[in-house]
N, C-alpha and C positions, 0 to 999 in steps of 0.2 A: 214620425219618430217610432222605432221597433218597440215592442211590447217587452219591456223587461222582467226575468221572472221573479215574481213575488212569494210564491208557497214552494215549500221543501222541494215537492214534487217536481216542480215543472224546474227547480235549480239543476237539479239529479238530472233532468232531458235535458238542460242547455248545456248544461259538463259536458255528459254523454255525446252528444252530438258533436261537439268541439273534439273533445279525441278523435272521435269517429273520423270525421276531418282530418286532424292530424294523423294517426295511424295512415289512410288513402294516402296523403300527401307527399309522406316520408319517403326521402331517396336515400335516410345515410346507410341502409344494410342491403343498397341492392346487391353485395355480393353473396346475399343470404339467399335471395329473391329466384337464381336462375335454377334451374327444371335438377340441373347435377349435384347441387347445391344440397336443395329441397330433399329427396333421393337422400344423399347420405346423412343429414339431420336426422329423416325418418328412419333409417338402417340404424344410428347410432341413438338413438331413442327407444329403439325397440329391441336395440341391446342391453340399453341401461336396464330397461322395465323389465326382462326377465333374468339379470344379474343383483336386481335387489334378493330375490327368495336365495341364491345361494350366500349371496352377502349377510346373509340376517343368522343364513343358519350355519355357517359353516365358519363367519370370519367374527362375529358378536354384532352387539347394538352399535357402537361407534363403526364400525366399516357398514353398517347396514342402513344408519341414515347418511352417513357421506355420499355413499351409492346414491339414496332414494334421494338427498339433496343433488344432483347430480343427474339424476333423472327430473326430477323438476326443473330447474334449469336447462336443460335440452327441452323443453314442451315450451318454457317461455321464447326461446331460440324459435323454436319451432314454427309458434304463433306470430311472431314477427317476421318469419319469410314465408305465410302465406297471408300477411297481414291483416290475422285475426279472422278471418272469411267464416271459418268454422264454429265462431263464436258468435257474428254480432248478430242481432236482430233482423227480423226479415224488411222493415224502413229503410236500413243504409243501405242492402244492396239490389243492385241491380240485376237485370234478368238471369245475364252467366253467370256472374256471381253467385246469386239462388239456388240455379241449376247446379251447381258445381258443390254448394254445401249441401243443398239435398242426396244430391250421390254420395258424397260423403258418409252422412249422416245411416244412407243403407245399408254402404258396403260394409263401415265400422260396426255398426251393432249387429249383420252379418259375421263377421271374423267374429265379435266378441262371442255369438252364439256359441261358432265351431271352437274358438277355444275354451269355455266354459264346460261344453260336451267332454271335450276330449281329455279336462281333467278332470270329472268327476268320472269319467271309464276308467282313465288310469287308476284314480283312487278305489275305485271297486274291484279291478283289477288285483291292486298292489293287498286290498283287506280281503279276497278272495285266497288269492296265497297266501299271505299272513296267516289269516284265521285256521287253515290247515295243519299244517307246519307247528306244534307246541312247542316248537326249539325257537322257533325265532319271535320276537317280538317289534312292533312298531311302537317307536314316542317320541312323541312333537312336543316340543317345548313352545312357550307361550312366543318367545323369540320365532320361531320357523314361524309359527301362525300371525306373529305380526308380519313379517317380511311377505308370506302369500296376501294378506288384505291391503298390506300396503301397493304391491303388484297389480294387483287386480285394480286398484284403487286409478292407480297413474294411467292403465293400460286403459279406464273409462275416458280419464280426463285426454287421455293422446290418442284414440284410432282418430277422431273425424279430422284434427290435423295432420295425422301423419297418411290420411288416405288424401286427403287436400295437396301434399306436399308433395305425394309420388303420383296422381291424378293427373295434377294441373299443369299446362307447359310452362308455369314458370313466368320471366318477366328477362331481358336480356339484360344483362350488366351495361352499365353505364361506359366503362370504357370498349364494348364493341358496337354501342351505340354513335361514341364521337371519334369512331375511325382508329383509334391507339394502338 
């Protein structure tokens, strides 16, 4: 008879593990699943992530969490066509599987580096002119500065899936598997 779990803990690993299962298992979004698919998820996730900062500042708070909800939602999308890879524990997967979010895991906080570089130039840049200049003035309202941490924020939680999604070759759809 299997060992049923009794403390909190070991409930939390039989759940877990059962997803974990269920997630592998799942065919109903293989048209999420294939290489072209994946690609443009990642294209239109990395559009939403940097269309929160103008939404926040340009259009108010209601179009700047639409956006950012909207952005969350493409990372859940996301994570279901490369079915969480980049997320789960190093237990559920297997060797490619490892290999594949390890690369992940480089490349993404690679980019995050060069883009965190490249705006803090721009901002030195941009208070290097400013500060010259006593005609012009720079002000961010609290609204701009949420839309950039909220950015920043998404753009942590999506490189390793969206470097996963444009990486990986994908998984073939179901209908050019059974000939259709």
């Amino acid at each position: 008879m299997p060992h049923l779990p009794t403390s909190r803990q070991e409930r939390k690993e039989a759940d877990l593990e059962r997803r974990v299962e269920r997630i592998q298992r799942d065919h109903k979004f293989q048209r999420l699943r294939t290489r072209n698919s994946r690609r443009i998820l990642a294209v239109i996730s990395a559009l939403l992530c940097v269309a929160i900062i103008p939404s926040f500042g340009q259009a108010g708070v209601i179009m700047g969490i639409a956006v950012t909800i909207a952005a969350w939602g493409s990372w859940w999308v996301l994570r279901i066509s490369t079915r969480t890879v980049a997320e789960l524990p190093e237990r559920f997967l297997d060797e490619r599987q490892l290999a594949v979010r390890n690369r992940a895991y480089f490349y993404a906080y690679l980019i995050l580096g060069w883009i965190v570089c490249a705006l803090l130039t721009i901002g030195l840049v941009v208070f290097v002119l400013v500060s010259e200049n006593d005609e012009v003035t720079l002000t961010t309202t609290w609204v701009q500065a949420l839309g950039l941490t909220m950015s920043l924020t998404l753009l942590c939680a999506l490189l390793p899936s969206m470097v996963v999604a444009w990486s990986d070759a994908g998984e073939r759809c179901a209908e050019v598997n059974s000939g259709a």
